[in-house]
C-alpha positions as CSV (number, residue, x, y, z in Angstrom):
1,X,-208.8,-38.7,-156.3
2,X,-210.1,-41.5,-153.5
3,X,-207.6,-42.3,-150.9
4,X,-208.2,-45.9,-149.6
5,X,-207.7,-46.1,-146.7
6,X,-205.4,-49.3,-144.9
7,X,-207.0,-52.1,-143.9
8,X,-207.9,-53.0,-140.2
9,X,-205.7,-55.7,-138.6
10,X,-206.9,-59.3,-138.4
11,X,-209.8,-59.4,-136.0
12,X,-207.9,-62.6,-134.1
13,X,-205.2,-60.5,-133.2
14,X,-207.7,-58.0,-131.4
15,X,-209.2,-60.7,-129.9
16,X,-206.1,-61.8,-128.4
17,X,-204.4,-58.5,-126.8
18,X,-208.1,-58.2,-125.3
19,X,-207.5,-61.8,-123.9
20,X,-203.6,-61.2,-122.8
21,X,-205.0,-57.7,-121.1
22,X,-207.7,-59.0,-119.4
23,X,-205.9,-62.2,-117.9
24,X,-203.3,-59.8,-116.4
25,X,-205.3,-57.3,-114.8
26,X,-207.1,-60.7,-113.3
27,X,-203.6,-61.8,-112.2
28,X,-203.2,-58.6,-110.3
29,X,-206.5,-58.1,-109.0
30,X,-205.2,-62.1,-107.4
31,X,-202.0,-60.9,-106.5
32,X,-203.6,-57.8,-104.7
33,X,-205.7,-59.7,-102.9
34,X,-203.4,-62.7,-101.4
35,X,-201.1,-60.0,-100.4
36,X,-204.1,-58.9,-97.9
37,X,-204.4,-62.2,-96.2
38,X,-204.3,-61.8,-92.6
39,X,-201.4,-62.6,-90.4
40,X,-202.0,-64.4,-87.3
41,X,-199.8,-62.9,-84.5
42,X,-200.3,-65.1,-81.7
43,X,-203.1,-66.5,-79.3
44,X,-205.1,-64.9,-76.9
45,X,-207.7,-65.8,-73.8
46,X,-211.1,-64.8,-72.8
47,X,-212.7,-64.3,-68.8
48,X,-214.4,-65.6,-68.0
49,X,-212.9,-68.9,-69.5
50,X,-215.8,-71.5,-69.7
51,X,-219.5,-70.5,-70.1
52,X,-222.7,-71.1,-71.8
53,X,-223.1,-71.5,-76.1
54,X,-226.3,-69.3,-75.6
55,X,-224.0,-66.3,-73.9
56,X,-224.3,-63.2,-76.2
57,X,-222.0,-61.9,-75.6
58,X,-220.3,-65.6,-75.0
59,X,-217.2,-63.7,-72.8
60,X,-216.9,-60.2,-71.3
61,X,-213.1,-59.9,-71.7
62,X,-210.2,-60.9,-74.1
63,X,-206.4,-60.4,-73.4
64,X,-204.1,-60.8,-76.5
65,X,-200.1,-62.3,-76.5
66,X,-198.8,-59.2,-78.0
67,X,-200.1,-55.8,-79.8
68,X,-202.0,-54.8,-82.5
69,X,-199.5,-53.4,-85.4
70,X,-201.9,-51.2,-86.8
71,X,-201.2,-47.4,-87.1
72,X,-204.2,-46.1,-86.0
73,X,-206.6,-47.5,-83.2
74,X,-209.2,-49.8,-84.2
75,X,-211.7,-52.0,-82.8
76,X,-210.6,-55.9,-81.3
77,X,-213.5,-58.2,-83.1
78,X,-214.3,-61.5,-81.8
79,X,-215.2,-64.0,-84.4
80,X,-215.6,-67.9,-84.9
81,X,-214.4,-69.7,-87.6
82,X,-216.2,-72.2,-89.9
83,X,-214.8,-75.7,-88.8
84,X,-214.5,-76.7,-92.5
85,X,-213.8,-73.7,-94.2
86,X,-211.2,-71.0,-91.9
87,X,-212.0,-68.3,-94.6
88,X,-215.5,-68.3,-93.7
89,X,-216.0,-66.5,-90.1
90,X,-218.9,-65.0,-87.7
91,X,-218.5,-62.5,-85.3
92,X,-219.8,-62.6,-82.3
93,X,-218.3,-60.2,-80.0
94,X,-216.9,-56.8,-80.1
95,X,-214.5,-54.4,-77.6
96,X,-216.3,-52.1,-75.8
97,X,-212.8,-49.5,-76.1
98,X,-209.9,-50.1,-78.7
99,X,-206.9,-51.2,-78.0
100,X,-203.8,-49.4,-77.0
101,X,-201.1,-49.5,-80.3
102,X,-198.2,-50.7,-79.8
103,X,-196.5,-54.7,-79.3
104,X,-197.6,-54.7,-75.9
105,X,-200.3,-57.6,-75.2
106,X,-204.0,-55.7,-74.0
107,X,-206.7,-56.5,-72.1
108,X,-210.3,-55.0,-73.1
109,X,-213.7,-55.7,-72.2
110,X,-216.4,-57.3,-75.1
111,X,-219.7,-56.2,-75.5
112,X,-222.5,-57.7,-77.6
113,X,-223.2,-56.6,-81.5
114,X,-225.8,-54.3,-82.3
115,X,-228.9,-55.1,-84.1
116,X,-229.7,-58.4,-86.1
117,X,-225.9,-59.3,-86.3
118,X,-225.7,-60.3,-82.4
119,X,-225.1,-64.1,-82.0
120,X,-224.3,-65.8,-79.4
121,X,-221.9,-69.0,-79.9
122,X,-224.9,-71.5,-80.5
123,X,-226.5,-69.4,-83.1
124,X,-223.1,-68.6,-85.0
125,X,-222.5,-72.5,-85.2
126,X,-226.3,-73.5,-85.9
127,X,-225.7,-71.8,-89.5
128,X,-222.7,-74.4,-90.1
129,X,-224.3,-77.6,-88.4
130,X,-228.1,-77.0,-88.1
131,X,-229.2,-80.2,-87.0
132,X,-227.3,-82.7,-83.9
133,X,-224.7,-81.9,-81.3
134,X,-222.7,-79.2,-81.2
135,X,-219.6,-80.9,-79.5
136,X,-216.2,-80.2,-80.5
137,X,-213.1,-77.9,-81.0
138,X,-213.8,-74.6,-82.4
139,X,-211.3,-72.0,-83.6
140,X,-211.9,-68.2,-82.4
141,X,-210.2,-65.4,-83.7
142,X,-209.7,-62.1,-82.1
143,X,-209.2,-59.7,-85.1
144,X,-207.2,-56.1,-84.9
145,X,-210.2,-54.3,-86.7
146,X,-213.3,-55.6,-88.7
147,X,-213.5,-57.8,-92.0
148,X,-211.9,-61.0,-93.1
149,X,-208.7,-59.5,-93.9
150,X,-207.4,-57.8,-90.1
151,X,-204.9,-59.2,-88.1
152,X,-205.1,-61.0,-85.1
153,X,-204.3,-64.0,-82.6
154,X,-206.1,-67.2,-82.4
155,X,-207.3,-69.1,-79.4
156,X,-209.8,-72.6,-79.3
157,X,-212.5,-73.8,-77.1
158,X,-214.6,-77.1,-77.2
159,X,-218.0,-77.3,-76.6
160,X,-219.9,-79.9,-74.5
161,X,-223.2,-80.0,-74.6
162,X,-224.6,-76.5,-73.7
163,X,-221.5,-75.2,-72.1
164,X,-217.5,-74.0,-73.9
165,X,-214.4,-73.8,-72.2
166,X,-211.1,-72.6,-73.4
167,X,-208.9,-74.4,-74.6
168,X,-205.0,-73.6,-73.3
169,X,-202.3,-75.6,-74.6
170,X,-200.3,-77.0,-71.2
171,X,-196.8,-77.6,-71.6
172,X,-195.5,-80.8,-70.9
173,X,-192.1,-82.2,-69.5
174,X,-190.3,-85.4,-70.6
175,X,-187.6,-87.9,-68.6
176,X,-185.6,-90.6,-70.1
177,X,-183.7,-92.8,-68.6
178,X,-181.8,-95.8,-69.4
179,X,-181.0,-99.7,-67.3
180,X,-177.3,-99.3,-66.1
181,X,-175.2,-102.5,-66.0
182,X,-176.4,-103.4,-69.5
183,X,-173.3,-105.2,-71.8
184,X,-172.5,-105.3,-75.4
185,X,-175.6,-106.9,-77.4
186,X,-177.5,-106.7,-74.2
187,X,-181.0,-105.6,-74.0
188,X,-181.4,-102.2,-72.5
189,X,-184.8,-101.0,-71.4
190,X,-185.5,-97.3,-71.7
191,X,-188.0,-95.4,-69.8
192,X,-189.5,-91.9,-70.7
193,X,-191.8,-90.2,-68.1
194,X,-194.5,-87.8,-68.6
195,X,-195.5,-85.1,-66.8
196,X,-198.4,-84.3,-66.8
197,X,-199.4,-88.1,-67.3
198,X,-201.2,-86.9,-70.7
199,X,-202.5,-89.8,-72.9
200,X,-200.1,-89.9,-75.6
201,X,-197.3,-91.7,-77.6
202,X,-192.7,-91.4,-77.4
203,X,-191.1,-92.6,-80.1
204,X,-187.6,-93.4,-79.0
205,X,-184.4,-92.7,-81.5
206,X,-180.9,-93.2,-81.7
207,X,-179.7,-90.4,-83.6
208,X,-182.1,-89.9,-86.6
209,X,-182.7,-93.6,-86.8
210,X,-186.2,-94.6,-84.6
211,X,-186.0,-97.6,-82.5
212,X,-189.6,-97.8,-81.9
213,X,-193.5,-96.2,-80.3
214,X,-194.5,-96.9,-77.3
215,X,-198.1,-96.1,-75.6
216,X,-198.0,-93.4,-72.7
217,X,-199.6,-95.3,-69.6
218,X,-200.0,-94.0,-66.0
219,X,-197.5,-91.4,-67.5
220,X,-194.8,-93.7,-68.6
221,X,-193.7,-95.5,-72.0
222,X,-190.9,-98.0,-71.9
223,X,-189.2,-99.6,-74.7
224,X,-186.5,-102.1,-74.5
225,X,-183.9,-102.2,-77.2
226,X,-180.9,-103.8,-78.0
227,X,-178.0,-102.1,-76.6
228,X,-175.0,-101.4,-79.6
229,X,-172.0,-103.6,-80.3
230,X,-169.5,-101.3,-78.8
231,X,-169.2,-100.0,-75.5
232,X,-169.1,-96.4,-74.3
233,X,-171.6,-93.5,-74.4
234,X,-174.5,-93.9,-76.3
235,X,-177.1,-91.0,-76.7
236,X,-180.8,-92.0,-76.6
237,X,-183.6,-89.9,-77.3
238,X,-187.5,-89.8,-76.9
239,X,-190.5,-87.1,-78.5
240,X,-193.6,-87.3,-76.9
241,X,-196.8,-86.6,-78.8
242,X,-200.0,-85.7,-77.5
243,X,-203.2,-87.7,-78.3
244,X,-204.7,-83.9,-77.6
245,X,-202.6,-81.2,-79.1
246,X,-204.9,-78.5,-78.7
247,X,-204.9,-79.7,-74.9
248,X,-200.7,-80.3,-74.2
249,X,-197.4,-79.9,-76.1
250,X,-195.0,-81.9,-77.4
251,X,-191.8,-82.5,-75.4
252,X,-188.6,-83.9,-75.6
253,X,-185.0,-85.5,-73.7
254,X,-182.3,-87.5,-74.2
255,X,-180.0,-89.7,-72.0
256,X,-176.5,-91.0,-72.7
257,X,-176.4,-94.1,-70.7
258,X,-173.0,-96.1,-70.9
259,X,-172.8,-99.2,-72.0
260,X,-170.9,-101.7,-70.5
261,X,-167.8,-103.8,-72.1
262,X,-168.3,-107.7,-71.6
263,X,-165.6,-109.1,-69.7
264,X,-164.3,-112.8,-68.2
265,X,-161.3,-113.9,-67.2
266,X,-160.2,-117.6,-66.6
267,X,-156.7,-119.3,-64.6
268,X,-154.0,-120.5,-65.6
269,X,-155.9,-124.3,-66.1
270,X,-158.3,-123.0,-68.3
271,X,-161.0,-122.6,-65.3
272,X,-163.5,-119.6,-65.3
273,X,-163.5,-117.0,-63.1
274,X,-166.3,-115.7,-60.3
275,X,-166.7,-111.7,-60.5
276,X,-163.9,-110.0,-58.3
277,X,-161.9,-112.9,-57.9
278,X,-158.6,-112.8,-55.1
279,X,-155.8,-113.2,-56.8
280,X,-152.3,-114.3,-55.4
281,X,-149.3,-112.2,-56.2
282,X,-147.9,-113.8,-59.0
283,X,-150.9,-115.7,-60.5
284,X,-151.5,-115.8,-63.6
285,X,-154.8,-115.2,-65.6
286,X,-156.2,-114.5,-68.5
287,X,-158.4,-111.7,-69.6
288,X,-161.0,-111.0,-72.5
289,X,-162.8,-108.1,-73.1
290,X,-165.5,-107.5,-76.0
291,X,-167.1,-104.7,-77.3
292,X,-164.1,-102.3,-78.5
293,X,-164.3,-100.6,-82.4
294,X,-162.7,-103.3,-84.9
295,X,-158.8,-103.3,-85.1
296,X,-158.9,-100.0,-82.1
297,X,-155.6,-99.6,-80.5
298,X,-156.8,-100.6,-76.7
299,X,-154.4,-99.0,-73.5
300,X,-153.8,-101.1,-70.7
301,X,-153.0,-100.2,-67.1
302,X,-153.5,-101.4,-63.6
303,X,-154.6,-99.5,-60.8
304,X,-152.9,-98.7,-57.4
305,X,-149.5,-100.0,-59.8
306,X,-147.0,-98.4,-61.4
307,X,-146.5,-101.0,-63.9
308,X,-146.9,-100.2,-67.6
309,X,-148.0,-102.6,-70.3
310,X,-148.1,-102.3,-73.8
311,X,-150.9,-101.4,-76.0
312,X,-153.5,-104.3,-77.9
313,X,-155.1,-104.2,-80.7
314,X,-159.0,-105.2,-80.9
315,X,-159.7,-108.0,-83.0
316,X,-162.1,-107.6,-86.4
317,X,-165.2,-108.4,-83.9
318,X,-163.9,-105.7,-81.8
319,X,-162.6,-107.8,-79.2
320,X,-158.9,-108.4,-77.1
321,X,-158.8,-112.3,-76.1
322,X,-157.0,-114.0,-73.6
323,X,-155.2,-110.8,-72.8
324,X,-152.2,-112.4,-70.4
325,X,-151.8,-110.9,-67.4
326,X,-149.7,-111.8,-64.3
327,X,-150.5,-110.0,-60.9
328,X,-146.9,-108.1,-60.1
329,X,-145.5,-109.0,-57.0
330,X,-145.3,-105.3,-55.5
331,X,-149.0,-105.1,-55.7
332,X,-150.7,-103.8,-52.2
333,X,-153.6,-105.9,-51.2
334,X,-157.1,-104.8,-51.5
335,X,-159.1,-104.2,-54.6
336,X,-157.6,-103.6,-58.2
337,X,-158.8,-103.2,-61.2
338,X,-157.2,-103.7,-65.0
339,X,-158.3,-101.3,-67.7
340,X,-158.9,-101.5,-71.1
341,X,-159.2,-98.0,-72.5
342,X,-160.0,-97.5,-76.2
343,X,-161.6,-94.1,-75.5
344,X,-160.5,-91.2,-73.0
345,X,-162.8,-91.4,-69.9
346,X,-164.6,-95.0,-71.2
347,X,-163.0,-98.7,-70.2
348,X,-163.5,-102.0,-69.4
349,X,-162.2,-103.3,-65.8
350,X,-161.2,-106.5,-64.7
351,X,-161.7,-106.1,-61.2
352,X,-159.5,-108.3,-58.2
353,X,-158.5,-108.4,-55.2
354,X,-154.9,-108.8,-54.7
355,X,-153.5,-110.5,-51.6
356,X,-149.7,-111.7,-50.5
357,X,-148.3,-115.3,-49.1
358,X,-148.8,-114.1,-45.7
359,X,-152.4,-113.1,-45.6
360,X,-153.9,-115.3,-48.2
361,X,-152.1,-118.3,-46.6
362,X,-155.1,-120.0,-44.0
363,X,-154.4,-120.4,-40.7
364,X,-154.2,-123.8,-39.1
365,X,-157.8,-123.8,-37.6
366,X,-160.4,-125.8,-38.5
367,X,-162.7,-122.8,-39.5
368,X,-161.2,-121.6,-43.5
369,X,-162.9,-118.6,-42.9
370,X,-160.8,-117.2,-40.0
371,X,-157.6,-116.1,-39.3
372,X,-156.3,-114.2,-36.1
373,X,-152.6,-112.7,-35.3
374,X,-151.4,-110.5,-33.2
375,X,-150.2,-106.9,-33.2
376,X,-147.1,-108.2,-35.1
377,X,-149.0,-110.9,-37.9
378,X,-147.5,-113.2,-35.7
379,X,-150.4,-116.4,-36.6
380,X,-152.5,-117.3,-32.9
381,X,-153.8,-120.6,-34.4
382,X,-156.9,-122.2,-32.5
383,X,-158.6,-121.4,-29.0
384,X,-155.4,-119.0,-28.4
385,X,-155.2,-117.5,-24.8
386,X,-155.6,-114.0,-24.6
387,X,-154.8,-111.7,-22.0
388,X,-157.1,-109.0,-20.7
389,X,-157.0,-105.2,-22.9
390,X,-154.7,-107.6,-25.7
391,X,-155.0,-106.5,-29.2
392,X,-155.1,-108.5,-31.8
393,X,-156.5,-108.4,-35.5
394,X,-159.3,-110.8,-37.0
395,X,-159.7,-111.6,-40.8
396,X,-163.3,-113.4,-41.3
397,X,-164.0,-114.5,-45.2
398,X,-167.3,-115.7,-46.6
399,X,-169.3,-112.9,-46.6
400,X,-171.7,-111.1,-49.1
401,X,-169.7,-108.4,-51.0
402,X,-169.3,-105.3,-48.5
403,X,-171.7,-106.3,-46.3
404,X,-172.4,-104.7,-42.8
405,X,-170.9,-107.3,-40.3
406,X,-172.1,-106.7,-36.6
407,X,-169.2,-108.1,-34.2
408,X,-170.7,-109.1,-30.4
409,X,-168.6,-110.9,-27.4
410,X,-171.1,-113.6,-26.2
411,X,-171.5,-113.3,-22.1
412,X,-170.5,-109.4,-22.5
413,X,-172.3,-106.3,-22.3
414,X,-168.9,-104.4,-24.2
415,X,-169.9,-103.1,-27.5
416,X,-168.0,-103.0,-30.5
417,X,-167.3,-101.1,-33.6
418,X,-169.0,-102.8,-36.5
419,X,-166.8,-104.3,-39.3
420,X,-167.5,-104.1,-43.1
421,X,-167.2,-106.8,-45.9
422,X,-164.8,-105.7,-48.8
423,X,-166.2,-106.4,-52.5
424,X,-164.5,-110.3,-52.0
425,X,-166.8,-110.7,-49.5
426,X,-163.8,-110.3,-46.5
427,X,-163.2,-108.6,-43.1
428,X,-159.7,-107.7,-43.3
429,X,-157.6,-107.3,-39.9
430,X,-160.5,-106.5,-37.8
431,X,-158.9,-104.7,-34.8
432,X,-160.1,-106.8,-31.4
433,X,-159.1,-105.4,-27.8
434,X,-160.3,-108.1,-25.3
435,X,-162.0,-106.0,-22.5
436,X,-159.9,-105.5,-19.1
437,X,-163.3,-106.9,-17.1
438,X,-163.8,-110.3,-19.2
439,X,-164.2,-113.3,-16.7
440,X,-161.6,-115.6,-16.9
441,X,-162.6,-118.8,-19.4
442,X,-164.1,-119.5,-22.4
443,X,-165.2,-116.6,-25.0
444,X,-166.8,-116.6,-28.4
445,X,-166.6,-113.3,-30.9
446,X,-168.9,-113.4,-33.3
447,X,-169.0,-111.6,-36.7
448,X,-171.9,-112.3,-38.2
449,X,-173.5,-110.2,-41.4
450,X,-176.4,-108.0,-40.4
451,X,-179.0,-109.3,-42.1
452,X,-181.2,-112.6,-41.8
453,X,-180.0,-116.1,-42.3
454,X,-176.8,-113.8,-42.8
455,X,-172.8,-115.6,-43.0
456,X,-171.3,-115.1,-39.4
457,X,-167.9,-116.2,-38.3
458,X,-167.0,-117.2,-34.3
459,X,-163.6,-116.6,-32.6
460,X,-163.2,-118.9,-29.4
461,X,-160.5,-117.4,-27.2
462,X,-159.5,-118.4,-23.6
463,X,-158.5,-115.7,-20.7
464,X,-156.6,-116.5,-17.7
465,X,-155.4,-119.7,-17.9
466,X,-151.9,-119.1,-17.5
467,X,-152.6,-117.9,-14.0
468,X,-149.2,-119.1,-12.2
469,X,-150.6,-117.4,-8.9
470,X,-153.2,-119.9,-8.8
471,X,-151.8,-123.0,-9.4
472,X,-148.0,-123.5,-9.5
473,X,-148.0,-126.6,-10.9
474,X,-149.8,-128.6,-13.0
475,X,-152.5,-130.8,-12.0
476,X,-155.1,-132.9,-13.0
477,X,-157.6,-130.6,-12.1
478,X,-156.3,-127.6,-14.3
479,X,-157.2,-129.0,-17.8
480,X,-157.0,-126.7,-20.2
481,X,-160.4,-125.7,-22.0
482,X,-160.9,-126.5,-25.4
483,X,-161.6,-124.3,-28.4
484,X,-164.7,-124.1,-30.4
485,X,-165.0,-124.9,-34.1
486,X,-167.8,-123.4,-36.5
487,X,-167.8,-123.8,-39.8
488,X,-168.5,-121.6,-42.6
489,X,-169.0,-120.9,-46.3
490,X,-167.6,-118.8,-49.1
491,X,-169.4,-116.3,-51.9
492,X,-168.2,-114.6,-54.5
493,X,-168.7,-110.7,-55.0
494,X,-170.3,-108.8,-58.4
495,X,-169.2,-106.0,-60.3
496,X,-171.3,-103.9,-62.0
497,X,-170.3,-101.3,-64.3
498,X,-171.7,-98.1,-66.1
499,X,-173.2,-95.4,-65.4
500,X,-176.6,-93.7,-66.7
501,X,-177.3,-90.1,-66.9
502,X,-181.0,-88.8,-68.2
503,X,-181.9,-84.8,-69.3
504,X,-185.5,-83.8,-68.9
505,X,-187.3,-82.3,-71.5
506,X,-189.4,-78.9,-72.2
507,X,-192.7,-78.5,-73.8
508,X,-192.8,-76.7,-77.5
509,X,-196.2,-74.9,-78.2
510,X,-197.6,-74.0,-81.5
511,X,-196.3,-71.4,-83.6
512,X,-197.7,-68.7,-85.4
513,X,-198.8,-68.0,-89.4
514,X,-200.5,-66.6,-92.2
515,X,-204.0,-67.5,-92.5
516,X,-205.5,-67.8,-96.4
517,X,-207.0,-65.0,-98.5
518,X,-211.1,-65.3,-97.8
519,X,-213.3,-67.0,-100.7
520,X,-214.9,-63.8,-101.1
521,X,-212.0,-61.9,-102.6
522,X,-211.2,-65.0,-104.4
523,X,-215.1,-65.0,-105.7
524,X,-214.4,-61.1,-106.1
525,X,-211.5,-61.4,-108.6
526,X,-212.8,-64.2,-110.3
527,X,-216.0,-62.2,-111.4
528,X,-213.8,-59.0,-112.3
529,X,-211.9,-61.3,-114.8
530,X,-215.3,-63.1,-116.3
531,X,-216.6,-59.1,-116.5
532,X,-213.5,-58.0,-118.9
533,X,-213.8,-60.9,-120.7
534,X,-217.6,-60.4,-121.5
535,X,-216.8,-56.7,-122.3
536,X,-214.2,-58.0,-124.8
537,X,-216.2,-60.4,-127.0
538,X,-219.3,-57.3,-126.4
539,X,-216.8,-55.0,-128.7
540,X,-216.0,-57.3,-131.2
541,X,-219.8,-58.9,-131.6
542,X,-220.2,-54.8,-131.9
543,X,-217.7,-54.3,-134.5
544,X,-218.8,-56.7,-136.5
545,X,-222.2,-55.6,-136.9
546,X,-221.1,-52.5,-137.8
547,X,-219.4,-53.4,-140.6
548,X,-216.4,-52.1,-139.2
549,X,-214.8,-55.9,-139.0
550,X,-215.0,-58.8,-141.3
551,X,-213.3,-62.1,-141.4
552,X,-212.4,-63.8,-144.9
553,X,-211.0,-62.0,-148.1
554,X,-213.1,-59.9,-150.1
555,X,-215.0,-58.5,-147.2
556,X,-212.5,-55.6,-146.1
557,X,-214.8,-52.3,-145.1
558,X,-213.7,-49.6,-146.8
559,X,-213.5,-46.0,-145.4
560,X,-214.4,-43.4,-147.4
């Protein structure tokens, strides 16, 4: 009795586990081999540090940023990489001892390689770019053992005409800072400073949102901007870029300038204001300030007062108008200012100087800018007589705001204290002793500003007229002397708010990677993978010709 035998399974089927099997063990020959890529783990230098391209070999010493993580010693390679192609490499140089293991950085001395493979740095590069100049950056690699695959740290040099030099990355430092006194809306210049003055580029940003690029020259980049709608802090910031990374870092700083609130004031008619105005007690003004958040709840208090006021609210374009304010009657004289807080440490000032009847009342000389009392603010009018070593006190207006006021006696070789100017531009209560030597008769004090074409004020006094031991009565011959009159002019003072504050940057190197599996073990796996294939389609071409496989019906091979 024959026993037939089942038939063999569909030829296609065959033909596709081969396929399946082969295409796997190629995806894991791949696998394998990106899994030995090397690992860069940091850079390293060479001594001498320039040289010649015909040097074999090109250095004599290498010292590496960290250690070699293999577990047994091996040999430090030097190598160059292809400038278009990293995976392709020549090495040049090898270490005459290996390296210590461990993660501490080594220092070991090169030596040439034997035999046909020595090359100096010319002849490596000559293979990639035969023909023209050699100039450029070049990447080296210092490899913890032999072959495309070892660890190791990276370093560059450029080449100029016959001669290399290393390339090392300098750090760089960055300062920003920021115009102070800028308002609301105002333009605000900002100013970042390299150092070192490496060509370059800052692009300037408030929070993630860049304001602009400006060109590095002599070391600086400036951009103005406009400053923000609301007043306050305000962080600014700047990155500088290198035009040559491989020669400098990047850096970095911020500065929070503040930004001043816009403020005027006008009287009581309607009529604008000066800067620091001097206010009477009781006089009446009003205030606007611009440059608060929309709708904010805005404090208001007065300094050297103890009067309160009640809180405003900021209008929908952020601003309190014709805020009205009335100078309190228990106010000391001298400079005040009221503030406008919307946020704690940030305001708006309206700054004055407060004066009373008494003081701000002129006296009746000629000259507007003086008045002189005595100890007790009792009013000496014009020419007054003094006696010798009286005291009495001198207020001279006109001047710039706090300006150095030099005070000299005409005809006198006594020296005096010098006065000062407050921000209205006044010398207030100047203490004057006449000298106990003056000469009886006519005297000038002047208080004049100590600078040229400067504001100066003169005080004409008299001494020893009232001599009764000289004359006992009055005659024709004992005319009193008159006073002098000089005239004079008034200024107002500024104010000038904000404040600006700047952080200097550090430098940020590069960082470390993996470098790319090498074409040759991509070339490798790929020819593995065409090899199983061909072996494949080799069995079934042999199969078939055997008889032992047919295609179609009615062609089954039978096994006896």
């Amino acid at each position: 009795m024959n026993h037939r035998l089942a038939q063999l399974r569909s030829p296609v089927a065959l033909l596709s586990c081969c396929a399946l099997l082969f295409a796997a063990l190629a995806g894991v020959l791949a696998f394998s081999g990106r899994a030995q890529a090397a690992t860069t783990l940091g850079k390293f230098t060479v001594a001498p540090a320039t040289g010649s391209i015909s040097d074999n070999p090109m250095t004599t010493s290498v010292t590496s940023s960290a250690g070699c993580p293999n577990t047994t010693q091996v040999t430090a390679v030097l190598k160059v990489y292809k400038p278009t192609d990293s995976a392709v490499q020549t090495n040049l140089a090898q270490s005459v001892t290996k390296p210590p293991l461990g993660t501490a950085p080594f220092t070991v001395d090169m030596k040439a390689l034997a035999g046909t493979t020595a090359k100096s740095l010319e002849q490596a590069l000559r293979v990639w770019i035969p023909d023209g100049s050699l100039d450029g950056t070049y990447t080296l690699g210092l490899g913890c053992g032999g072959g495309t695959t070892a660890d190791g740290f990276l370093a560059k040099v450029r080449v100029t005409g016959t001669s290399w030099a290393l390339l090392e990355q300098q750090p760089t430092s960055l300062a920003l800072t920021a115009a102070s006194g800028v308002q609301v809306g105002g333009d605000l210049k900002l100013t970042a400073t390299v150092t070192p003055a490496a060509a370059g580029s800052v692009e300037f940003k408030n929070g993630d949102t860049s304001l602009g690029t400006a060109a590095v020259a002599d070391g600086k980049a400036e951009l103005t901007v406009k400053a923000p709608a609301i007043g306050g802090l305000t962080t600014y910031s700047a990155v500088f870029t290198p035009t040559d990374l491989d020669a400098y870092a990047t850096s970095e700083a911020t500065v929070t300038p503040t930004i001043d609130y816009a403020i005027s004031a006008k009287d009581a008619d309607g009529k604008a204001l000066a800067a620091d105005p001097t206010l009477s007690i009781g006089q009446k003004v009003k205030v606007t300030v611009q440059g608060f958040t929309p709708g904010a709840t805005v404090g208001v208090t007065l300094t050297g007062s103890n009067a309160t006021y009640a809180d405003v609210t900021a209008s929908a374009d952020g601003a309190v108008t014709d805020y009205a304010f009335t100078v309190p009657d228990a106010l000391p004289n001298g400079d005040h200012g009221l503030h406008f807080t919307e946020k704690s440490g940030v305001f708006g000032s309206f700054a004055f100087v407060s004066t009373d009847a008494a003081t701000s009342s002129p006296s009746p000389s000629d000259n507007p800018d003086l008045t002189v009392t005595d100890e007790d603010g009792t009013d000496l009018g014009t020419d007054p007589a003094l006696e010798p070593g009286q005291k009495v006190k001198i207020t001279a207006r006109g001047y710039t705001a706090s300006a150095a006021v030099k005070v000299t006696l005409a005809d006198s070789d006594a020296t005096f204290t010098d006065a000062k100017a407050n921000s209205a531009g006044t010398v207030d209560s100047y203490a004057f002793t006449v000298p106990s030597d003056i000469a009886d008769g006519d005297h000038t004090l002047t208080l004049a500003e100590d600078r040229t074409d400067g504001h100066s004020v003169a005080f004409a006094f008299t001494t020893g007229g009232d001599d009764s031991s000289e004359s006992p009565s009055p005659s024709a011959s004992d005319s009193a002397s008159g006073g002098t009159d000089t005239g004079g002019s008034t200024s107002g003072g500024s104010d000038t708010g904000g404040t600006t504050g700047g952080d200097g940057g550090t430098g940020t190197g590069s960082g470390t990677g993996s470098m790319a599996a090498t074409g040759t073990e991509a070339g490798a796996i790929g020819l593995a993978s065409l090899a199983f294939l061909a072996a494949g389609s080799a069995l079934v071409l042999h199969m078939r010709r055997k008889g032992l496989l047919t295609f179609g019906t009615g062609d089954t091979p039978q096994h006896r």
